[in-house]
C-alpha positions as CSV (number, residue, x, y, z in Angstrom):
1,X,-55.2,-4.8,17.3
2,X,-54.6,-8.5,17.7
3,X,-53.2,-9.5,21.3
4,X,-50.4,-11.1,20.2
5,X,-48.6,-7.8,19.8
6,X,-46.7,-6.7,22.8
7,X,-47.9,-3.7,24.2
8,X,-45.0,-1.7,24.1
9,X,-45.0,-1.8,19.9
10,X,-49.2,-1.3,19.9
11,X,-48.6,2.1,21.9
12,X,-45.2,2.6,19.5
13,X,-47.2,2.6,16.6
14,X,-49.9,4.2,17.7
15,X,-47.8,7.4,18.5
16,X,-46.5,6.9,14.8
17,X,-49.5,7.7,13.4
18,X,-51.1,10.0,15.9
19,X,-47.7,11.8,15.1
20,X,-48.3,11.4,10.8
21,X,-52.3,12.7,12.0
22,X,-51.0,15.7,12.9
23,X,-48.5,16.4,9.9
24,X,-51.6,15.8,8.2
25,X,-54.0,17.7,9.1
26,X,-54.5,20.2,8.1
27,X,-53.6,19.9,4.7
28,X,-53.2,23.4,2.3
29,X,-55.6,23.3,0.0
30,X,-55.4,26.8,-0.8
31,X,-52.0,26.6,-2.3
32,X,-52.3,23.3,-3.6
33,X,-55.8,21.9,-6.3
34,X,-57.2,18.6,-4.9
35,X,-56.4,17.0,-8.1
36,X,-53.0,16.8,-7.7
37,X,-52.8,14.9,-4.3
38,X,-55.1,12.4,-5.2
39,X,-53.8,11.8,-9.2
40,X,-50.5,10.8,-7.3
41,X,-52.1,8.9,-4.5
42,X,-53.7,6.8,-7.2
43,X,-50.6,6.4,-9.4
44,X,-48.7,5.3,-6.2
45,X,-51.3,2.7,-4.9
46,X,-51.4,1.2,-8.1
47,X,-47.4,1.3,-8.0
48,X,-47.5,-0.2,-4.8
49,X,-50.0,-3.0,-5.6
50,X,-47.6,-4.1,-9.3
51,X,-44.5,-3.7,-6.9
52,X,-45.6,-5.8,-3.8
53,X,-47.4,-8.7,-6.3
54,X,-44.5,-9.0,-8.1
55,X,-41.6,-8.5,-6.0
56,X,-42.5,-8.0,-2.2
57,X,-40.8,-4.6,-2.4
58,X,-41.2,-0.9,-2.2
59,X,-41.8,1.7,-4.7
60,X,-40.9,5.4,-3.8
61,X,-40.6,7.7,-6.9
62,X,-44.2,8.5,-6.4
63,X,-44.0,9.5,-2.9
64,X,-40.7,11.9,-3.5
65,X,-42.3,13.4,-6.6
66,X,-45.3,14.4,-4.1
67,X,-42.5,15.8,-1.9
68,X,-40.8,17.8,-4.4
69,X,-44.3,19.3,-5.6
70,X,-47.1,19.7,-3.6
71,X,-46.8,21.3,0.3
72,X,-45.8,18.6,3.0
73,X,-49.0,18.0,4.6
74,X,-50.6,17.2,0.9
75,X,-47.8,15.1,0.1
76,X,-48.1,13.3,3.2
77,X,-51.6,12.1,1.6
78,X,-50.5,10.4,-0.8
79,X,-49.3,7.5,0.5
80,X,-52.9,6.5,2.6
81,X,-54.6,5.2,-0.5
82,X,-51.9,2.4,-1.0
83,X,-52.3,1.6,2.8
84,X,-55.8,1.4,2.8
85,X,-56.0,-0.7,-0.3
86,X,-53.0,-2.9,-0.9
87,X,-53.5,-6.4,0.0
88,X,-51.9,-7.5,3.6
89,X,-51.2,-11.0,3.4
90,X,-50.1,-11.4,7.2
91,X,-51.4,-10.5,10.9
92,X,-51.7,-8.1,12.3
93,X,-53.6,-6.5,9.3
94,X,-55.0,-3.5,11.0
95,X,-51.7,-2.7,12.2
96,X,-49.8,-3.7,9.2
97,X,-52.4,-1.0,7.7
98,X,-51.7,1.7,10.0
99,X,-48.4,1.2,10.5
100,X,-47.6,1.3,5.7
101,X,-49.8,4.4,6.1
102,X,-47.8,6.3,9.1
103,X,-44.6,5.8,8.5
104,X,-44.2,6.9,4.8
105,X,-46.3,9.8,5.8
106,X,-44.1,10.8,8.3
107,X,-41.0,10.4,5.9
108,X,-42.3,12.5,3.0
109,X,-43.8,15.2,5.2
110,X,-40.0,15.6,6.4
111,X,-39.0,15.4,3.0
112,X,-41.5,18.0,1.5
113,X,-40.2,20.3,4.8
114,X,-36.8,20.2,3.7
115,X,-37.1,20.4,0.2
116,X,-39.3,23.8,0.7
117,X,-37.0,25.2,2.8
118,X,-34.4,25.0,0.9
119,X,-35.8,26.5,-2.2
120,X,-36.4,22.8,-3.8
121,X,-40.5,23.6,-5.4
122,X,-39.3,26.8,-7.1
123,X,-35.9,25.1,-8.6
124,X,-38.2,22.9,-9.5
125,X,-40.2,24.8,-11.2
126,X,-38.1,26.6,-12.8
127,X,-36.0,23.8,-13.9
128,X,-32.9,25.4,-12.1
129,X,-30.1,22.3,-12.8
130,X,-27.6,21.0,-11.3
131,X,-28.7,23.2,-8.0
132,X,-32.3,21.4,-8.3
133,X,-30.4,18.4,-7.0
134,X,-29.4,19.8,-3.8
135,X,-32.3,20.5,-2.0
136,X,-33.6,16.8,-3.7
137,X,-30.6,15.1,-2.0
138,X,-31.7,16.7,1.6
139,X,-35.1,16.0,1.3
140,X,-34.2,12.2,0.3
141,X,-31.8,12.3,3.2
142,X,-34.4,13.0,5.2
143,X,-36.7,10.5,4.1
144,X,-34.5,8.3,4.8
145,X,-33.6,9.1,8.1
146,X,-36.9,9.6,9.0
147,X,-37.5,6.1,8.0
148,X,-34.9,4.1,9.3
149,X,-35.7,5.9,12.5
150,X,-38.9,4.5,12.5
151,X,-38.3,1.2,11.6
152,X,-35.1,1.4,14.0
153,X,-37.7,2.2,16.7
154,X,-39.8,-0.8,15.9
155,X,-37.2,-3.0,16.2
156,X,-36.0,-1.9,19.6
157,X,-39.9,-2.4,20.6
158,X,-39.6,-5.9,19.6
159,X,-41.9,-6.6,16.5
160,X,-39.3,-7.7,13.8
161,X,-36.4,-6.9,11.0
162,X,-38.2,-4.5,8.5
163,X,-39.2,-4.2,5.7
164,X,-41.4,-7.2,7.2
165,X,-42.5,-5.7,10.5
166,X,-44.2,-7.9,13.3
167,X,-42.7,-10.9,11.9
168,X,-41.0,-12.1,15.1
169,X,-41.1,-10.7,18.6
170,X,-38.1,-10.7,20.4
171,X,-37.0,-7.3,21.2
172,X,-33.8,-6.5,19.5
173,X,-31.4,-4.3,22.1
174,X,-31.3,-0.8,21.5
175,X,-27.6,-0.2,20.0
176,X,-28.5,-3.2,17.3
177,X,-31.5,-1.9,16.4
178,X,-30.4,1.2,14.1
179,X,-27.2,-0.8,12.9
180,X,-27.3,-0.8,9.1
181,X,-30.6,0.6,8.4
182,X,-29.6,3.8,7.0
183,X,-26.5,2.5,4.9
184,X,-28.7,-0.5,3.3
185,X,-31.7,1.9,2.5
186,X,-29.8,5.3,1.1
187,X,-28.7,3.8,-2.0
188,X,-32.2,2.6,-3.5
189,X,-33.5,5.4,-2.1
190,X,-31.2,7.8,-3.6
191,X,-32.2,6.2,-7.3
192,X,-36.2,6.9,-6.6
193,X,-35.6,9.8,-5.7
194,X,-33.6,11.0,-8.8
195,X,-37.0,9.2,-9.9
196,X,-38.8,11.5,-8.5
197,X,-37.2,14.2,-9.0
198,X,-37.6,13.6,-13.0
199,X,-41.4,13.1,-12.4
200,X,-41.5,16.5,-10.9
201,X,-39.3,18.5,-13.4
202,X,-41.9,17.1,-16.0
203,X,-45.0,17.7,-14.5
204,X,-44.0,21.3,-13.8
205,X,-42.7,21.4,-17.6
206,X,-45.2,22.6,-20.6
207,X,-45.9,18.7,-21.1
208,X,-47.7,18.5,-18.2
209,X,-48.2,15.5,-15.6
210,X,-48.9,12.8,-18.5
211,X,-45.1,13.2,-19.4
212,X,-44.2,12.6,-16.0
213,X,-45.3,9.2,-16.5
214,X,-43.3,8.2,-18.7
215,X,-40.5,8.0,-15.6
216,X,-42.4,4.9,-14.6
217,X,-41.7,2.6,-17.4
218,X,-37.7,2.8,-16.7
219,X,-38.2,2.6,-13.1
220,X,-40.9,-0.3,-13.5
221,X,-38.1,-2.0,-15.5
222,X,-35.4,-2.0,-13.1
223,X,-38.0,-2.8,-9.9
224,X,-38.7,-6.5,-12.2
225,X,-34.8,-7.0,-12.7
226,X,-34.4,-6.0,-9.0
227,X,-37.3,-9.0,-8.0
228,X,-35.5,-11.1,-10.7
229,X,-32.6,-11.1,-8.4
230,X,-34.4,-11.7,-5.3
231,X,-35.8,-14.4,-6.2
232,X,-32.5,-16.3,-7.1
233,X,-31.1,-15.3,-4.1
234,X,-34.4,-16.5,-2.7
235,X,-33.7,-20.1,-4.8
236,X,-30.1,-20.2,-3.0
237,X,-31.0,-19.8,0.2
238,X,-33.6,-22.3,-0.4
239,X,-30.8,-24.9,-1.4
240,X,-28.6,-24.1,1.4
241,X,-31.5,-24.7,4.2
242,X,-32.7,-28.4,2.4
243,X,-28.9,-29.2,2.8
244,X,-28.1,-28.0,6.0
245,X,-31.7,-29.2,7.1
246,X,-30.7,-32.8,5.9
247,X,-27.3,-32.9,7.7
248,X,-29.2,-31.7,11.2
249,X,-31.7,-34.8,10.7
250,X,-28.4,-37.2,10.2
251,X,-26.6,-35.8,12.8
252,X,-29.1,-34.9,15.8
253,X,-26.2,-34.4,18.2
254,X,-24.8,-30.9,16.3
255,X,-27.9,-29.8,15.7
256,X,-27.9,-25.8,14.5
257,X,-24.1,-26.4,14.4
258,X,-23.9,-25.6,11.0
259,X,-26.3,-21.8,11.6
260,X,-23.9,-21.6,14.3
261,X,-20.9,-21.4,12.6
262,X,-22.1,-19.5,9.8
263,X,-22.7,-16.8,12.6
264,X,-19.8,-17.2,14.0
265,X,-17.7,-17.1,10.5
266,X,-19.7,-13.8,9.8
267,X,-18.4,-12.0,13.1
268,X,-14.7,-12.9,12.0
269,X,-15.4,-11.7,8.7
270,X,-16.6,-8.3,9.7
271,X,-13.6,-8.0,12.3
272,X,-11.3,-8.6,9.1
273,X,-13.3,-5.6,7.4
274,X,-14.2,-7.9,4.3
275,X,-16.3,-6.8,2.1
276,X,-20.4,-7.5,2.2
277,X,-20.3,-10.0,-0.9
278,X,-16.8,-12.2,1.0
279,X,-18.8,-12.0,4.1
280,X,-21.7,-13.3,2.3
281,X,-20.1,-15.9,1.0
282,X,-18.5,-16.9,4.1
283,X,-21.5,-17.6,6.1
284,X,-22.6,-20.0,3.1
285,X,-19.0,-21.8,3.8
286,X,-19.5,-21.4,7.6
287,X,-23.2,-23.2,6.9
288,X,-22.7,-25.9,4.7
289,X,-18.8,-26.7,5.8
290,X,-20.3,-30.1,7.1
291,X,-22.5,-31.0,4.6
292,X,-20.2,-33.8,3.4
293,X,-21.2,-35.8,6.6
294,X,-24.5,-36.7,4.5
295,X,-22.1,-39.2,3.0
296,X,-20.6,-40.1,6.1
297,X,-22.3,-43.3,7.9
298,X,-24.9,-42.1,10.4
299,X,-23.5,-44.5,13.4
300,X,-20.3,-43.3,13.5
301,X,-21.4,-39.7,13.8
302,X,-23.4,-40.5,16.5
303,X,-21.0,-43.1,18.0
304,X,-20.7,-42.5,21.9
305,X,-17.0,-43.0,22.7
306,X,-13.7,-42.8,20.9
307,X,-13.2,-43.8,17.0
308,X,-10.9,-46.7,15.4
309,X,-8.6,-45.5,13.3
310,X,-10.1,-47.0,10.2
311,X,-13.4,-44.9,11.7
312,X,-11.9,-41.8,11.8
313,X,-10.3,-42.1,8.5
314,X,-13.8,-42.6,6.9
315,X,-15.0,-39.3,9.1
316,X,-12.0,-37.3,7.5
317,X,-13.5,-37.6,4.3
318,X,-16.8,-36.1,4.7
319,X,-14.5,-32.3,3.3
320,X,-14.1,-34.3,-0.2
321,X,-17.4,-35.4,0.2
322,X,-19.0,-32.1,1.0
323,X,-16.5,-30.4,-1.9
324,X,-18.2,-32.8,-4.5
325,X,-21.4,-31.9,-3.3
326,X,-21.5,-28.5,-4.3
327,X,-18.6,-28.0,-6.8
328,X,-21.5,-27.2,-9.6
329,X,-23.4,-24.3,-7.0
330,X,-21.6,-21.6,-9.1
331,X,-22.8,-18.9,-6.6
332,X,-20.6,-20.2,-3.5
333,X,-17.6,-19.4,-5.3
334,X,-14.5,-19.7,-2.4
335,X,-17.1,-21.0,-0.1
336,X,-16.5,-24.4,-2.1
337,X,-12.5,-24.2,-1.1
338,X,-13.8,-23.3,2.9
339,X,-15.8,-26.8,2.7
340,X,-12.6,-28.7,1.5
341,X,-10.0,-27.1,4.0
342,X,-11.5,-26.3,6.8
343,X,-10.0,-29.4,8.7
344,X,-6.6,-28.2,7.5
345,X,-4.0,-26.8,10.4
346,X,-1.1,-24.2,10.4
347,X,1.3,-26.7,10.7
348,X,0.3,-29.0,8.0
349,X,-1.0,-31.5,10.4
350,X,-4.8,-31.6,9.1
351,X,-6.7,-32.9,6.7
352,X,-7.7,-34.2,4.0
353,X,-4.6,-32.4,1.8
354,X,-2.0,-31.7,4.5
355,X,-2.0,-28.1,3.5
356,X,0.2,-25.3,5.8
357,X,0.0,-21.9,6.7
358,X,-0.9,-19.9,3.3
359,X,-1.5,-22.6,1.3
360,X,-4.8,-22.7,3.0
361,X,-7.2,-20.4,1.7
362,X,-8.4,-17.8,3.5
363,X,-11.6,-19.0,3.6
364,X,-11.0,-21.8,5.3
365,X,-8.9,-20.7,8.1
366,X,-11.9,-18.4,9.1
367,X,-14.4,-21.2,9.4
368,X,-11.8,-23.5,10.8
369,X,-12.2,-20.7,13.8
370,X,-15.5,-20.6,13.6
371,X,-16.2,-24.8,13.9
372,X,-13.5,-25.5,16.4
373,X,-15.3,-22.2,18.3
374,X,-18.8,-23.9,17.9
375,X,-17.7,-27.3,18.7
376,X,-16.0,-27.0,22.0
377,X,-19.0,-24.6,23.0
378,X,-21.4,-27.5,22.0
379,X,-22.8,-30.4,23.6
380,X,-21.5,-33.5,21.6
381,X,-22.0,-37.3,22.0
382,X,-18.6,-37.8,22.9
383,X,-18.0,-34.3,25.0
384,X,-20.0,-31.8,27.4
385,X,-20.0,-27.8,26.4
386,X,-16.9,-26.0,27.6
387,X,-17.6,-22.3,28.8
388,X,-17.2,-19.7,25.9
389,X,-13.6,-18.4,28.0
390,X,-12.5,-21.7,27.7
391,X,-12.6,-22.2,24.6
392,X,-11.2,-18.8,23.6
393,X,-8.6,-20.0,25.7
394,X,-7.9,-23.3,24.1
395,X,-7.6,-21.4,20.3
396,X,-5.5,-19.1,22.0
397,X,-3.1,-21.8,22.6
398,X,-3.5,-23.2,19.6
399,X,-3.1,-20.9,17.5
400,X,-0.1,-20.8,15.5
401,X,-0.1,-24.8,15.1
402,X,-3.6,-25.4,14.0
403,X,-5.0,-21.9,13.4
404,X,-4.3,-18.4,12.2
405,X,-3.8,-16.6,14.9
406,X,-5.4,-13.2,13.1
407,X,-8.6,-14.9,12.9
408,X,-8.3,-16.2,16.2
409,X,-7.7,-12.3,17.5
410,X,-10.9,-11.5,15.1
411,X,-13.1,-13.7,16.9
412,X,-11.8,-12.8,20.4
413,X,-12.7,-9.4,19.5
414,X,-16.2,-9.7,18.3
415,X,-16.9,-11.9,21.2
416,X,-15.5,-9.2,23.3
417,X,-17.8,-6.7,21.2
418,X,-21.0,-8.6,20.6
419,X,-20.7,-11.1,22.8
420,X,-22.0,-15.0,21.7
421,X,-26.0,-15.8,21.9
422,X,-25.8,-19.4,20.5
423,X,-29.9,-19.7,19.9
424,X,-30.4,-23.2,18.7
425,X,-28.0,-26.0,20.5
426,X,-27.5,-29.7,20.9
427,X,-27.3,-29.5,24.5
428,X,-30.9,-31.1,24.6
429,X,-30.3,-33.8,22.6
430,X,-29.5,-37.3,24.7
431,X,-26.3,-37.7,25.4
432,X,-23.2,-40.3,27.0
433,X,-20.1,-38.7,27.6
434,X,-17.3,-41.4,27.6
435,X,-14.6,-42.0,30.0
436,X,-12.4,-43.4,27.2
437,X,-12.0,-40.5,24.9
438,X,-8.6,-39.3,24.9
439,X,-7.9,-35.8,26.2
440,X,-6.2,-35.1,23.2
441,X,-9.7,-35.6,21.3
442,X,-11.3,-32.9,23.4
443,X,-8.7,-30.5,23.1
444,X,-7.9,-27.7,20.2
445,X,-11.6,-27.8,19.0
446,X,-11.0,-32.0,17.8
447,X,-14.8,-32.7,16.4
448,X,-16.6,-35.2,14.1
């Protein structure tokens, strides 16, 4: 194992598949014709190699049909092949390797346990419907439990976000490192193994395991619309980082200022218990609210001191500016009103439309939070960072006259809740902080 790893996940993993050894071994041949193991394990290695080539994904119909038909320690067999034999395209291989092979062993051994015990091989083969589906539904439960307890455990050692393990290694605290796994992985998992479940009724029918194929084609089908997706959302995201990229090189002072508020529009969001897509689309408006100030002229962003009027009047444009930018990215949708109103106040005193209270759109009031939040927190060329209970403070105060106080009270409480780890700053970046800039320009979250 390469000695970049920490430790603590080499010794992790290695008790994952000392653990999937023993569910292993032995395996019950006497109940179960070699044939049958490996004729799956080679159907789901060459699954895994079309799946991962064309979309990055995973493919687990195979593995649940070997769950709902063979005895747990054969079905934990069939996932090795793909292990051993799909191309690993990042370091650590050999623990990449080990770790593909263990952990879906361990999943559909639990699943082939729970499925037997609750009758699930003879429903099976008897082609008992609808009560089939119940022991199915327990043993994919347990699949996935077993595997976002894994990958859950991985995290907390401090070797990445799955389904990408060891891409990063800082250690992710213990009560984040389960959050969401379960609820993002049931659904797919559920399809596959309905999948599966199909694959199984037919290879126990009279048309034998060649029919059971034929499940494949659909599921092979929605996998390629499935990677079609991903890889527009992959394009988007690629849009939004060469814009926000080009803003950071402009402005060097608010550097990460834009990632920052994105995060910071995403905790308000979740307080407001918005839906997955809203919040998704508010951290694109938290992101690229200041991309108009790529039409803005680079001297007066990084002007030390206080503006001239005529200055600052050329600064309050950069909302239209940023509005025309992106008014033909389709997929932003109410992100594109955030970008245009988020300099906008309560009391009808911002910019650029003079909008009040619910004339603004929602949208915007968030990442108007969010900036002001970011800004005061920030090192600027024309202010020093103010401590985060400052700053809550100074919305506090303001809110009501420049912002809403329920997102205000939103962001309060996720601070309270998660806390705020800023990660990338300008507080390295050189800076003068003038003795002439007005008080009222450092107050209520005032920023270029």
């Amino acid at each position: 194992m390469e000695a970049t790893v920490p430790a603590r996940a080499q010794g992790y993993v290695a008790c994952v598949a000392l653990l999937a050894a023993l569910c292993v071994l032995p395996p019950d041949a006497s109940r179960t014709p070699w044939w049958a193991p490996a004729l799956l394990a080679a159907l789901n290695a060459a699954c895994e190699h079309v799946v991962r080539r064309r979309s990055g994904g995973t493919f687990y119909p195979v593995l649940l049909a070997g769950a709902f038909l063979l005895p747990p320690s054969a079905a934990a067999l069939v996932p090795l092949p793909a292990a051993l034999l799909v191309h690993v395209e990042h370091r650590p291989v050999l623990l990449r390797r080990v770790w593909r092979a263990a952990q879906p062993a361990l999943a559909v051994w639990a699943a082939g346990r729970v499925h037997g015990a609750l009758g699930g091989r003879d429903a099976v083969a008897a082609h008992a419907f609808p009560y089939a589906l119940v022991p199915a539904g327990a043993a994919v439960l347990a699949f996935c439990l077993v595997l976002t307890a894994l990958d859950g455990g991985l995290r907390a050692a401090g070797v990445g976000i799955p389904p990408t393990p060891f891409g990063q290694w800082e250690r992710m605290p213990a009560h984040r490192a389960w959050r969401g796994l379960l609820s993002r992985s049931l659904a797919p998992v559920a399809v596959h193994g309905l999948a599966g479940l199909m694959m199984a009724v037919l290879w126990r029918s009279r048309y034998g395991p060649v029919a059971a194929l034929l499940v494949l084609l659909p599921m092979g089908v929605s996998c390629w619309v499935f990677a079609q997706y991903h890889r527009e959302r992959a394009a988007h995201q690629a849009t939004i980082r060469a814009l926000v990229q080009a803003v950071d090189i402009k402005d060097g002072y608010t550097r990460g200022h834009s990632e920052r508020v994105g995060r910071a529009s995403v905790l308000i969001a979740h307080e407001l218990g918005l839906d997955d897509e809203r919040v998704e689309v508010l951290r694109f408006a938290g992101i690229l609210h200041d991309v108009g100030k790529l039409g803005v002229p680079t001297r007066l962003l990084r002007k030390d001191g206080p503006l001239t009027p005529e200055e600052r009047r050329i600064i309050e444009l950069h909302p239209e500016y940023g509005h025309e930018m992106v008014r033909g990215i389709s997929f932003l949708g109410e992100a594109r009103a955030a970008i245009l109103h988020h300099h906008e106040r309560l009391d009808g005193s911002g910019y650029p439309y003079g909008l009040a209270g619910g004339q603004i759109p929602e949208c915007a009031r968030v990442v108007a939070v969010a900036d002001a939040f970011d800004a005061m927190t920030s090192t600027r060329s024309y202010s020093r960072a103010r401590p985060v209970e400052a700053a809550v403070e100074e919305l506090e105060r303001c809110a009501g006259t420049h912002f809403d106080p329920r997102m205000v009270a939103a962001l309060v409480r996720a601070l309270g809740r998660h806390g705020w780890h800023p990660g990338v700053t300008a507080d390295d970046a050189p800076h003068t902080v003038s003795a002439q800039q007005p008080a009222a320009g450092r107050r209520s979250g005032a920023h270029r």
